[in-house]
PDB file of N, CA, C, O and CB in Angstrom:
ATOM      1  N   UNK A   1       8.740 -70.049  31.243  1.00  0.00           N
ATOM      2  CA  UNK A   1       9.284 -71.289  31.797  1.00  0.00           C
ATOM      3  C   UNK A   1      10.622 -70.947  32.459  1.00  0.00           C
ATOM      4  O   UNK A   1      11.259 -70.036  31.932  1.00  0.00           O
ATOM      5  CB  UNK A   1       9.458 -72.400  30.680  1.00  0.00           C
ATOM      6  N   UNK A   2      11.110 -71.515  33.478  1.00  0.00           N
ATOM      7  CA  UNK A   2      11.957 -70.851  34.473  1.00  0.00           C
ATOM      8  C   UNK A   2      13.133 -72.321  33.969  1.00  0.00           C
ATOM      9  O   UNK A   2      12.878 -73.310  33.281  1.00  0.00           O
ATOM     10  CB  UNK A   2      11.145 -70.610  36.492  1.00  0.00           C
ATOM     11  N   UNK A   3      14.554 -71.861  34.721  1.00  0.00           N
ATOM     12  CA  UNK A   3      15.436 -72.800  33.920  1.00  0.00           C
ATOM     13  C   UNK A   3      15.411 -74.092  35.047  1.00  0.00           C
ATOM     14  O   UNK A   3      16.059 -75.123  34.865  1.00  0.00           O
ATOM     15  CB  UNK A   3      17.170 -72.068  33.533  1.00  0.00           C
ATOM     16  N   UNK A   4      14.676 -73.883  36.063  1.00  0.00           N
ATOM     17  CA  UNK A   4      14.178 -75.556  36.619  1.00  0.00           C
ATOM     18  C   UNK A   4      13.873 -76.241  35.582  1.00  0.00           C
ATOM     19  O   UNK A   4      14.551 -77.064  34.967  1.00  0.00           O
ATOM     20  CB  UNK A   4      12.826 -75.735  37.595  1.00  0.00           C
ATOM     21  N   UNK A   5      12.370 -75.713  35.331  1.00  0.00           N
ATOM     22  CA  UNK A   5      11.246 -76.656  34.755  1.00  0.00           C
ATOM     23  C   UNK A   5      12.418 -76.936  32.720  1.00  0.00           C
ATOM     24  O   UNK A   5      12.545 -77.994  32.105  1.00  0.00           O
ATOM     25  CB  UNK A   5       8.950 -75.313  34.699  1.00  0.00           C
ATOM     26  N   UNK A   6      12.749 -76.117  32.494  1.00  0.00           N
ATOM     27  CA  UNK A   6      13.953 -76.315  31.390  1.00  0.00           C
ATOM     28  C   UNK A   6      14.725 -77.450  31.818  1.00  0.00           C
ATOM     29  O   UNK A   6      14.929 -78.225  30.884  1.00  0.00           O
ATOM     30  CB  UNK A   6      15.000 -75.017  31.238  1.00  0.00           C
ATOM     31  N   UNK A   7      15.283 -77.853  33.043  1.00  0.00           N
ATOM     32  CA  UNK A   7      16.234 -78.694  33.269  1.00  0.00           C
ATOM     33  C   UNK A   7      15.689 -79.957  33.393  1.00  0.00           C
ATOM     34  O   UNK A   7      16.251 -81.010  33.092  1.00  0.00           O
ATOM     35  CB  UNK A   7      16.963 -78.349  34.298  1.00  0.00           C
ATOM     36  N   UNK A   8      14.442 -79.806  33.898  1.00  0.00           N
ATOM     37  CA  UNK A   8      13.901 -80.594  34.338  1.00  0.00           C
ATOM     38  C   UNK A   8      12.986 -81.870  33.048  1.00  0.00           C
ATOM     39  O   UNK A   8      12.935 -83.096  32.943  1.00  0.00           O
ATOM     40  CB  UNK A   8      13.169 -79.712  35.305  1.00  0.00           C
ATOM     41  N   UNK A   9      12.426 -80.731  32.316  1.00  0.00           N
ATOM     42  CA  UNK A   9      12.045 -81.473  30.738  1.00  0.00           C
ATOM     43  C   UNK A   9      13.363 -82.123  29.695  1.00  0.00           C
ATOM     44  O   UNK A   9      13.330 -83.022  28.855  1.00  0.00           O
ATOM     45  CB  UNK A   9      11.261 -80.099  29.690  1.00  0.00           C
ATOM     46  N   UNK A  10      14.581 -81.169  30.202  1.00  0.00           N
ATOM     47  CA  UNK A  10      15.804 -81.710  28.779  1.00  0.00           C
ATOM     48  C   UNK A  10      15.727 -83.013  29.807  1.00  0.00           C
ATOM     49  O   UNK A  10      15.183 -83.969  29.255  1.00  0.00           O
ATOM     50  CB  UNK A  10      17.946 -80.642  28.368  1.00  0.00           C
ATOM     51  N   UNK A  11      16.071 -83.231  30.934  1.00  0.00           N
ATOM     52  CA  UNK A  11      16.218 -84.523  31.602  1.00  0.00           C
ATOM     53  C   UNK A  11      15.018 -85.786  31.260  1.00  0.00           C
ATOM     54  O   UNK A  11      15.424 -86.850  30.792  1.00  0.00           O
ATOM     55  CB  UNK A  11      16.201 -84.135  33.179  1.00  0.00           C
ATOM     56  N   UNK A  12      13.939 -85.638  31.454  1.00  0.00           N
ATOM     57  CA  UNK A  12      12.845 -86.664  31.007  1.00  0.00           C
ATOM     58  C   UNK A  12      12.986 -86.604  29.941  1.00  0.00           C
ATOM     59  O   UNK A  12      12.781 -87.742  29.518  1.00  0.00           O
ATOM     60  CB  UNK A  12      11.494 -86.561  31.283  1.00  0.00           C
ATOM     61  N   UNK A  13      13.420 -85.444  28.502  1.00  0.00           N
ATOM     62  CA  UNK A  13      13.616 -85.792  27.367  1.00  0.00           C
ATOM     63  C   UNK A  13      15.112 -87.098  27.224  1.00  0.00           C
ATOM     64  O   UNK A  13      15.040 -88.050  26.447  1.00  0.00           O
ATOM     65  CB  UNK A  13      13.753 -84.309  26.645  1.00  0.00           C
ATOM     66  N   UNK A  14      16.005 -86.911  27.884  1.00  0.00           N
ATOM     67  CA  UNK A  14      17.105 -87.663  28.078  1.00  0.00           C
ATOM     68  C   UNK A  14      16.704 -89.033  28.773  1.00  0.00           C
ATOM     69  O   UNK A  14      17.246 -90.077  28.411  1.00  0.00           O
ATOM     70  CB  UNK A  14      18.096 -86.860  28.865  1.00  0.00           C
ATOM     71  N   UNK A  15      15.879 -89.016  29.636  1.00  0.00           N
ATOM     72  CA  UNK A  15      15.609 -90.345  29.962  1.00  0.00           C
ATOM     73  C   UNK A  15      15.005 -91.398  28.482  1.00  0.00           C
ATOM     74  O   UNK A  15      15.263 -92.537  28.091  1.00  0.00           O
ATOM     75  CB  UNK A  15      14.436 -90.183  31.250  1.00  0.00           C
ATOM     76  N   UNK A  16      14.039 -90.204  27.973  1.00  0.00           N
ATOM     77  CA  UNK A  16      13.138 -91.244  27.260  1.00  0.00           C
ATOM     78  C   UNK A  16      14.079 -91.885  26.207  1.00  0.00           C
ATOM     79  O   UNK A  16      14.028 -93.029  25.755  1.00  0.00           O
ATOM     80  CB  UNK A  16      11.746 -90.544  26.517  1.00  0.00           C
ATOM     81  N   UNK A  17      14.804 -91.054  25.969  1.00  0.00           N
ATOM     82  CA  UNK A  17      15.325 -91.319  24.569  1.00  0.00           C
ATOM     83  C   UNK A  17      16.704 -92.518  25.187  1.00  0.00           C
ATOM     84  O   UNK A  17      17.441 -93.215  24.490  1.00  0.00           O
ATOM     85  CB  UNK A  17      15.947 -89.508  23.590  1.00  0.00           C
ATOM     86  N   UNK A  18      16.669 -92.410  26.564  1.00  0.00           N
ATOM     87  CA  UNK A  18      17.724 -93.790  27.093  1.00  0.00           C
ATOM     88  C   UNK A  18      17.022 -94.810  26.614  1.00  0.00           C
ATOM     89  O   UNK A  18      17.486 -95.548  25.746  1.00  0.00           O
ATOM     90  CB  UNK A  18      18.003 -94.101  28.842  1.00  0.00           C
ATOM     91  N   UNK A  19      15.859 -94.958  27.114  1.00  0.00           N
ATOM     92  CA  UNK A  19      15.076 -95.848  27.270  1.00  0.00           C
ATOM     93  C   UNK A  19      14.911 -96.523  26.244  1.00  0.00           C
ATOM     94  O   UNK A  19      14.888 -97.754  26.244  1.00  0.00           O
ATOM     95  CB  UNK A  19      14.127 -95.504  27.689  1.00  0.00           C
ATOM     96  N   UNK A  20      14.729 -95.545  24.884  1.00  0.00           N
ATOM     97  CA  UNK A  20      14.162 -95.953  23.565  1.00  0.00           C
ATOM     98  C   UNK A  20      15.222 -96.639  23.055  1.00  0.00           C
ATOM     99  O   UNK A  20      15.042 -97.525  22.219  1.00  0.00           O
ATOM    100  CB  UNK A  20      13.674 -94.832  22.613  1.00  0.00           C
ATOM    101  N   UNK A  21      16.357 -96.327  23.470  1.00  0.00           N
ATOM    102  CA  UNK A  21      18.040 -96.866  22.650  1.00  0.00           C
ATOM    103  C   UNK A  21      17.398 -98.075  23.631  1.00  0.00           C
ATOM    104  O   UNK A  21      16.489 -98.732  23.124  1.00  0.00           O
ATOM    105  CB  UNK A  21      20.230 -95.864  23.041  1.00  0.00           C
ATOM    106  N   UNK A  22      17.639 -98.271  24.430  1.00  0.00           N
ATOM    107  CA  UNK A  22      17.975 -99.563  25.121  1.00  0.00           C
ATOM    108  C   UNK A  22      16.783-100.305  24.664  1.00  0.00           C
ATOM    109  O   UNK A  22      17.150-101.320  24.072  1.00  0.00           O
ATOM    110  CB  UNK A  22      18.168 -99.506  26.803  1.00  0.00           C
ATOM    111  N   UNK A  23      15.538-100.197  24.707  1.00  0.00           N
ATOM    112  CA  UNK A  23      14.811-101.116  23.950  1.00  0.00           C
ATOM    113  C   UNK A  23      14.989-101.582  22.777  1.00  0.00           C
ATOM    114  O   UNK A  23      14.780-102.783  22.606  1.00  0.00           O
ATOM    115  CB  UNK A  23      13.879-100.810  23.861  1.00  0.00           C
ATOM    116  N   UNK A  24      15.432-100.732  21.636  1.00  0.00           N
ATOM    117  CA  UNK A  24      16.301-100.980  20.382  1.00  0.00           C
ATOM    118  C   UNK A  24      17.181-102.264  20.539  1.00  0.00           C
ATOM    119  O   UNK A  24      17.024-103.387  20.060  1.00  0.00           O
ATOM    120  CB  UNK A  24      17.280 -99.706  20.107  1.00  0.00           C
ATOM    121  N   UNK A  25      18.155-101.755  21.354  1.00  0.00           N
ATOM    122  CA  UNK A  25      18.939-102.702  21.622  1.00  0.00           C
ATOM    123  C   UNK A  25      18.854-103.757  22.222  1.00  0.00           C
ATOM    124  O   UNK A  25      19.871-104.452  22.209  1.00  0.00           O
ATOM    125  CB  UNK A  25      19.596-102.382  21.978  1.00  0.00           C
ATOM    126  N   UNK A  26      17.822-104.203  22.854  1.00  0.00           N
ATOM    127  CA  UNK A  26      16.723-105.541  23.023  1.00  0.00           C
ATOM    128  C   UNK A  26      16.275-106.041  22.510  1.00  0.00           C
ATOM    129  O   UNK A  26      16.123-107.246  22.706  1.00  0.00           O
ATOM    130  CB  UNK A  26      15.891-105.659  23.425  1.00  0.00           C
ATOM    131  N   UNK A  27      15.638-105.174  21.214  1.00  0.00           N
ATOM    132  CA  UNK A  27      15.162-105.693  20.044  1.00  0.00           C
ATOM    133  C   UNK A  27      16.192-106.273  19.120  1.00  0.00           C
ATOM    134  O   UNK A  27      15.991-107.162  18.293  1.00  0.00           O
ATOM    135  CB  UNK A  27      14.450-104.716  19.407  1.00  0.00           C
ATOM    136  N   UNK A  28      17.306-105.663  19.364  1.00  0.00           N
ATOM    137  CA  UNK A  28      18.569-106.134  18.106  1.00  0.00           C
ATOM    138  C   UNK A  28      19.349-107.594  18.485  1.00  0.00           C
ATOM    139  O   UNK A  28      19.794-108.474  17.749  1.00  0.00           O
ATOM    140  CB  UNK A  28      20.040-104.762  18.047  1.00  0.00           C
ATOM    141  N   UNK A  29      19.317-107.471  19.815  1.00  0.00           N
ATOM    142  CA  UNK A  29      19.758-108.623  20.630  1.00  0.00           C
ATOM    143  C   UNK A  29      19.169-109.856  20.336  1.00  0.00           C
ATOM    144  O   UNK A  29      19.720-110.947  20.189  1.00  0.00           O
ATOM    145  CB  UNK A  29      19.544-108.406  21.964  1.00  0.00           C
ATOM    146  N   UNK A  30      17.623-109.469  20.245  1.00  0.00           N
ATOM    147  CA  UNK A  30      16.729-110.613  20.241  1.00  0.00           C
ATOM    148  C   UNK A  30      16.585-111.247  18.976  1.00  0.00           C
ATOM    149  O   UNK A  30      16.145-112.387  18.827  1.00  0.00           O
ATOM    150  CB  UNK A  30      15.455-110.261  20.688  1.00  0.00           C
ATOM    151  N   UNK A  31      16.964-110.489  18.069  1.00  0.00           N
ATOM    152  CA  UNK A  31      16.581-110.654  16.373  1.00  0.00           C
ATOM    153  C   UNK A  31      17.771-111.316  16.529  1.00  0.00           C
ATOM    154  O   UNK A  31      17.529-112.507  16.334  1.00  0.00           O
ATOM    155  CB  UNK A  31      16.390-109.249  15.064  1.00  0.00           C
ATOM    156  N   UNK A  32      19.281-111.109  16.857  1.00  0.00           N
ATOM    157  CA  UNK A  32      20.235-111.481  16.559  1.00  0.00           C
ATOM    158  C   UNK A  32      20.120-112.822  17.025  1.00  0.00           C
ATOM    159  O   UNK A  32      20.546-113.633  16.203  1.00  0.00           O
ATOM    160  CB  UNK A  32      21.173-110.728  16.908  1.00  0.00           C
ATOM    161  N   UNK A  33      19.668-113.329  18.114  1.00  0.00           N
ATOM    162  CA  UNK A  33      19.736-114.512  19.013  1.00  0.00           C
ATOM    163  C   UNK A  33      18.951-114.841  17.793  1.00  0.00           C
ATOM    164  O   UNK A  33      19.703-114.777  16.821  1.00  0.00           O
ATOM    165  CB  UNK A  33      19.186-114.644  20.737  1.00  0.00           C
ATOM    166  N   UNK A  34      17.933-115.116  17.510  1.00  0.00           N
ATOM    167  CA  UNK A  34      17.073-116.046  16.945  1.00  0.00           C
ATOM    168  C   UNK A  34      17.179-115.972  15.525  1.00  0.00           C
ATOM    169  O   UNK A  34      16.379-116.623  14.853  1.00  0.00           O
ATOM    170  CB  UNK A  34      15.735-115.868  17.371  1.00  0.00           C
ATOM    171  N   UNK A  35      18.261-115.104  14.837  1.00  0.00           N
ATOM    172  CA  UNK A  35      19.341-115.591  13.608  1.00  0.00           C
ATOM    173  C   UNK A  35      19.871-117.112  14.096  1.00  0.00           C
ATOM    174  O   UNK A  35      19.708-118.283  13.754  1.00  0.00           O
ATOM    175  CB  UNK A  35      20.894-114.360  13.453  1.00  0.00           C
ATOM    176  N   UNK A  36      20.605-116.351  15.108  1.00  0.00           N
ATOM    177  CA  UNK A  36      21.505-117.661  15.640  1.00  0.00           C
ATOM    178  C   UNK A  36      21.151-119.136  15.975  1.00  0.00           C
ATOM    179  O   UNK A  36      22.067-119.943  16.128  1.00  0.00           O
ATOM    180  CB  UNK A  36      22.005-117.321  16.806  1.00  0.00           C
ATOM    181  N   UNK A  37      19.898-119.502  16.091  1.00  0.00           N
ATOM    182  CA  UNK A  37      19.246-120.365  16.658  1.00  0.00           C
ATOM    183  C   UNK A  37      19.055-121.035  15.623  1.00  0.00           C
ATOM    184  O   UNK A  37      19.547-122.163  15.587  1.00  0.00           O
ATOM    185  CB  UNK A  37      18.237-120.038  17.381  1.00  0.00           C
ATOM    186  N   UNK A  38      18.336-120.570  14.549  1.00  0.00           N
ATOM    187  CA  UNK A  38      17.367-120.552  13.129  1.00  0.00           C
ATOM    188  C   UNK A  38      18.981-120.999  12.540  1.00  0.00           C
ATOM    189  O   UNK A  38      18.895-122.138  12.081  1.00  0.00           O
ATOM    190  CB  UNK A  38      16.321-118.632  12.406  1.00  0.00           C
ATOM    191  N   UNK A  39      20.338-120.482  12.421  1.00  0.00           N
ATOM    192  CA  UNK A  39      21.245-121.029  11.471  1.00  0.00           C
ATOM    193  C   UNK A  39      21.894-122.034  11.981  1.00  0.00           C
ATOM    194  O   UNK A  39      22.696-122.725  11.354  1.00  0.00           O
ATOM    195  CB  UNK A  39      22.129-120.167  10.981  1.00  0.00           C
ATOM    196  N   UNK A  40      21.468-122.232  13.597  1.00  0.00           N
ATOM    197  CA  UNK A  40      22.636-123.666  13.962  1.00  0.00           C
ATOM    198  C   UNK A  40      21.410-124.882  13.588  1.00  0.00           C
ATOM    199  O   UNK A  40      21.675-126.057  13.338  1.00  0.00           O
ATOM    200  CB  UNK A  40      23.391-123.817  16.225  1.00  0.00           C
ATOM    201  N   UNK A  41      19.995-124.270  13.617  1.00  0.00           N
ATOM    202  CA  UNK A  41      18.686-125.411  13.330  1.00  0.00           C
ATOM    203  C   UNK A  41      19.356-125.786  12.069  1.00  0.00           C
ATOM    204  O   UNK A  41      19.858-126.903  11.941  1.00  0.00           O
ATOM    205  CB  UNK A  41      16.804-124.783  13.118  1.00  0.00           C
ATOM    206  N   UNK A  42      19.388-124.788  11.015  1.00  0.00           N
ATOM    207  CA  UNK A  42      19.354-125.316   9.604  1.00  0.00           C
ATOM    208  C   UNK A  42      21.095-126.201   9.318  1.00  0.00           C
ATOM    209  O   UNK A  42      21.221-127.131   8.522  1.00  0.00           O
ATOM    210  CB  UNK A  42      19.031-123.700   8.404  1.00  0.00           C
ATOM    211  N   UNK A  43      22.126-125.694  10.071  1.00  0.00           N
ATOM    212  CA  UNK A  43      22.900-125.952   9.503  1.00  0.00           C
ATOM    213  C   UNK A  43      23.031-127.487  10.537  1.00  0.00           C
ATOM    214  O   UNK A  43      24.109-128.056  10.362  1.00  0.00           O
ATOM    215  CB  UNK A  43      23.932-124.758   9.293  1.00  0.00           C
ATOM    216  N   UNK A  44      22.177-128.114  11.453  1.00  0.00           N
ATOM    217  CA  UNK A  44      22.159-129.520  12.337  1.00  0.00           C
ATOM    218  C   UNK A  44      21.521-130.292  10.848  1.00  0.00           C
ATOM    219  O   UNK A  44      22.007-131.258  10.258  1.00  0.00           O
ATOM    220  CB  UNK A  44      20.876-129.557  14.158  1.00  0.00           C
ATOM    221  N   UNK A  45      20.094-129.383  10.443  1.00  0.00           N
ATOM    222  CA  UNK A  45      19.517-130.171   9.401  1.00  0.00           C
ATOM    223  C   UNK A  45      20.006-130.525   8.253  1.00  0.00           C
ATOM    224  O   UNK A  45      19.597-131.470   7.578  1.00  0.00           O
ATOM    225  CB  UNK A  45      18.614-129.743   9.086  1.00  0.00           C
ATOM    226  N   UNK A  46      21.175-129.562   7.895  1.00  0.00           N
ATOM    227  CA  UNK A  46      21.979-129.809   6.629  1.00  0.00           C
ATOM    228  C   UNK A  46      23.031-131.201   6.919  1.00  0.00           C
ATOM    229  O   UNK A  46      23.308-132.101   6.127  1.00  0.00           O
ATOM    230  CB  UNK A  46      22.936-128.284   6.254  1.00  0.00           C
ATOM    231  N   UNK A  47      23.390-131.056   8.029  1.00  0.00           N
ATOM    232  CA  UNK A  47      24.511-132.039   8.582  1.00  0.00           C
ATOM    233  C   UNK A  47      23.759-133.722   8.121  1.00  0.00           C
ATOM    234  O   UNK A  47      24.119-134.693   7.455  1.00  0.00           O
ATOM    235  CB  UNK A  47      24.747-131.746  10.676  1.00  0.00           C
ATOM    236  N   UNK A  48      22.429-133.286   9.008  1.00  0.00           N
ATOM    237  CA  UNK A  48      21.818-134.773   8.776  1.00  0.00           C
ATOM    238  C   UNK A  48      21.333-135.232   7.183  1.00  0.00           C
ATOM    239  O   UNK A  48      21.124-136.363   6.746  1.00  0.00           O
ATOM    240  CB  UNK A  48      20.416-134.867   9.761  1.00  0.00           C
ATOM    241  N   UNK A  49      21.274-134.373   6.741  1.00  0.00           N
ATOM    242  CA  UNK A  49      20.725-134.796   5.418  1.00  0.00           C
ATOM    243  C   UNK A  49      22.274-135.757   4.631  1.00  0.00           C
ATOM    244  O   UNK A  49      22.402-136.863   4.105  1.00  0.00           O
ATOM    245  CB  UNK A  49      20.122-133.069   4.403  1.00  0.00           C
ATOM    246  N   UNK A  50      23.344-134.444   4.975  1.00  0.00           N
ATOM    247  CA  UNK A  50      24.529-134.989   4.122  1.00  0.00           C
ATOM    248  C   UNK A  50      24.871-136.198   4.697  1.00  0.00           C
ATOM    249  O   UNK A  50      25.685-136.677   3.907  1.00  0.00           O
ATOM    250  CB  UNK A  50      25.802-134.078   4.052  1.00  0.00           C
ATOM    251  N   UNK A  51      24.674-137.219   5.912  1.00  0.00           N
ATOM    252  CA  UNK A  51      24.891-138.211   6.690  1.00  0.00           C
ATOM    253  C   UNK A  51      24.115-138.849   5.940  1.00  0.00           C
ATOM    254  O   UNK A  51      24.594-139.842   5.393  1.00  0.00           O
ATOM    255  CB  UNK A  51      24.709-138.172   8.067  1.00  0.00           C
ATOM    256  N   UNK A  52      22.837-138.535   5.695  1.00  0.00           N
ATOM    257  CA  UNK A  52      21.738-139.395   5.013  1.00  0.00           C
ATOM    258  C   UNK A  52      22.248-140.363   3.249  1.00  0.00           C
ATOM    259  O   UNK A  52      21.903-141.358   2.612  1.00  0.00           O
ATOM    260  CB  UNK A  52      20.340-138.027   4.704  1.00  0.00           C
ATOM    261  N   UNK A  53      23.309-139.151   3.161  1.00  0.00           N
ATOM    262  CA  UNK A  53      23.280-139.191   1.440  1.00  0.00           C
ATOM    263  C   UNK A  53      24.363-140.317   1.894  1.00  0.00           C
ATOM    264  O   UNK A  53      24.247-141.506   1.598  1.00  0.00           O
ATOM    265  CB  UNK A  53      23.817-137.527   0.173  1.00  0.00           C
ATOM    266  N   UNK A  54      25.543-139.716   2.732  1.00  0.00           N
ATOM    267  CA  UNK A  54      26.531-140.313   2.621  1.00  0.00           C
ATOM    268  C   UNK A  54      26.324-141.901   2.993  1.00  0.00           C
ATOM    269  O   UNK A  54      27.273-142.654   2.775  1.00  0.00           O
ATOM    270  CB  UNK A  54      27.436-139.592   3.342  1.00  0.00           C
ATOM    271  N   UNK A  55      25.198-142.390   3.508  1.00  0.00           N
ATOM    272  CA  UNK A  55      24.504-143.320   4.147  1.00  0.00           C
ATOM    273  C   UNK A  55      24.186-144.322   2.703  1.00  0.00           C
ATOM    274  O   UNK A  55      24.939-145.245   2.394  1.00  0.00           O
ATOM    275  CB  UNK A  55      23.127-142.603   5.059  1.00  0.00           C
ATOM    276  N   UNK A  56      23.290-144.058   2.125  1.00  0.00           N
ATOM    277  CA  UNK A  56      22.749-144.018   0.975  1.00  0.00           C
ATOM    278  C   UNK A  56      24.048-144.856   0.333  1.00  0.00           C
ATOM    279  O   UNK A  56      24.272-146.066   0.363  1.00  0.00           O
ATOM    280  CB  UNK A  56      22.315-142.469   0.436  1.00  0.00           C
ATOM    281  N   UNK A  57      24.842-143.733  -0.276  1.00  0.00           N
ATOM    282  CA  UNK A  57      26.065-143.743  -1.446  1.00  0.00           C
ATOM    283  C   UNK A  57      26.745-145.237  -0.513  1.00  0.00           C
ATOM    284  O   UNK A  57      26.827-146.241  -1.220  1.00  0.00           O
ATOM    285  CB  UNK A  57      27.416-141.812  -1.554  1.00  0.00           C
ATOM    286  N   UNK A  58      27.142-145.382   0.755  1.00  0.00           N
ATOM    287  CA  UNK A  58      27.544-146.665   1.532  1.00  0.00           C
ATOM    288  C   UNK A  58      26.993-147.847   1.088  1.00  0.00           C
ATOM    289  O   UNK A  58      27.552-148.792   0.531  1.00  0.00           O
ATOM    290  CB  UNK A  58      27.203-146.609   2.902  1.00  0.00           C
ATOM    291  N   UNK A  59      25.130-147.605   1.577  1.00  0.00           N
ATOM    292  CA  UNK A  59      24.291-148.361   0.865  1.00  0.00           C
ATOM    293  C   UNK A  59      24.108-148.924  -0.538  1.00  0.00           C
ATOM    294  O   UNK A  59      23.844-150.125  -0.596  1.00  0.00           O
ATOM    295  CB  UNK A  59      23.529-147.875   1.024  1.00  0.00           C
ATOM    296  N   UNK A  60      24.227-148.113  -1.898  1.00  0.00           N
ATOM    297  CA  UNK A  60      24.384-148.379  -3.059  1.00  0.00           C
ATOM    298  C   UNK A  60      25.878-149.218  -3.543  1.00  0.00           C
ATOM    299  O   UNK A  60      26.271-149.753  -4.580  1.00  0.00           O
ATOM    300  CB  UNK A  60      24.159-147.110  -3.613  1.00  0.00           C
ATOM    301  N   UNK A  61      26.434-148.995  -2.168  1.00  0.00           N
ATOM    302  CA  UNK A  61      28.090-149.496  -3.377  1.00  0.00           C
ATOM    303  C   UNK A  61      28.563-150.524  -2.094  1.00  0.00           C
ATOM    304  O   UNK A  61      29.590-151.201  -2.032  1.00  0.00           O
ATOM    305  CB  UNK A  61      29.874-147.654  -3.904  1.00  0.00           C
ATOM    306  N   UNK A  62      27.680-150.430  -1.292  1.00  0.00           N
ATOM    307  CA  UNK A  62      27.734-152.272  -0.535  1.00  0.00           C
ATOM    308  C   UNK A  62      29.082-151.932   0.354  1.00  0.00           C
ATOM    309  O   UNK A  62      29.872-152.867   0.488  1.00  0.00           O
ATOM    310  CB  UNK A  62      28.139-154.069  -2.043  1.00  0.00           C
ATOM    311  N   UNK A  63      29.462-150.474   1.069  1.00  0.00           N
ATOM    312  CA  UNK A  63      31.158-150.152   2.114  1.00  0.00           C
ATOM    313  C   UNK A  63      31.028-150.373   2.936  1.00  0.00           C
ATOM    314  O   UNK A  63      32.067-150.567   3.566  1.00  0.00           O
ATOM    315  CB  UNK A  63      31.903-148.958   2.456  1.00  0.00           C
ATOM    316  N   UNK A  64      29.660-150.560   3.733  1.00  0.00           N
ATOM    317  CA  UNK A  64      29.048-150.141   5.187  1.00  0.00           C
ATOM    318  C   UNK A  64      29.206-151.419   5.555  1.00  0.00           C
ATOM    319  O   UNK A  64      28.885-151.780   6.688  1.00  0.00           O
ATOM    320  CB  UNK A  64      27.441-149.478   5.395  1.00  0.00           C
TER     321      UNK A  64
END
């Protein structure tokens, strides 16, 4: 093997392994986003529930 075809394979070895990071990091992006989504869902649903109670407790003691 002549030091072309050497230069030439470390390089497509260097591409792939760009490639593979950056898909990683698409993948990490994406997981991260849809943490984010999933904790502002739960923490809208927590909000409404505690509105609900606090609703309620108004309701039972006649403030509202």
């Amino acid at each position: 093997m002549d030091s072309q075809n050497i230069s030439y394979n470390a390089g497509q070895a260097k591409g792939q392994a760009q490639e593979k990071a950056s898909n990683l990091m698409d993948k990490a992006s994406n997981a991260a986003q849809s943490a984010k989504e999933s904790m502002q869902e739960t923490g809208q649903q927590m909000k409404a529930k505690a509105q609900g109670a606090a609703d309620a407790v108004k309701n039972a003691t006649g403030t509202n």
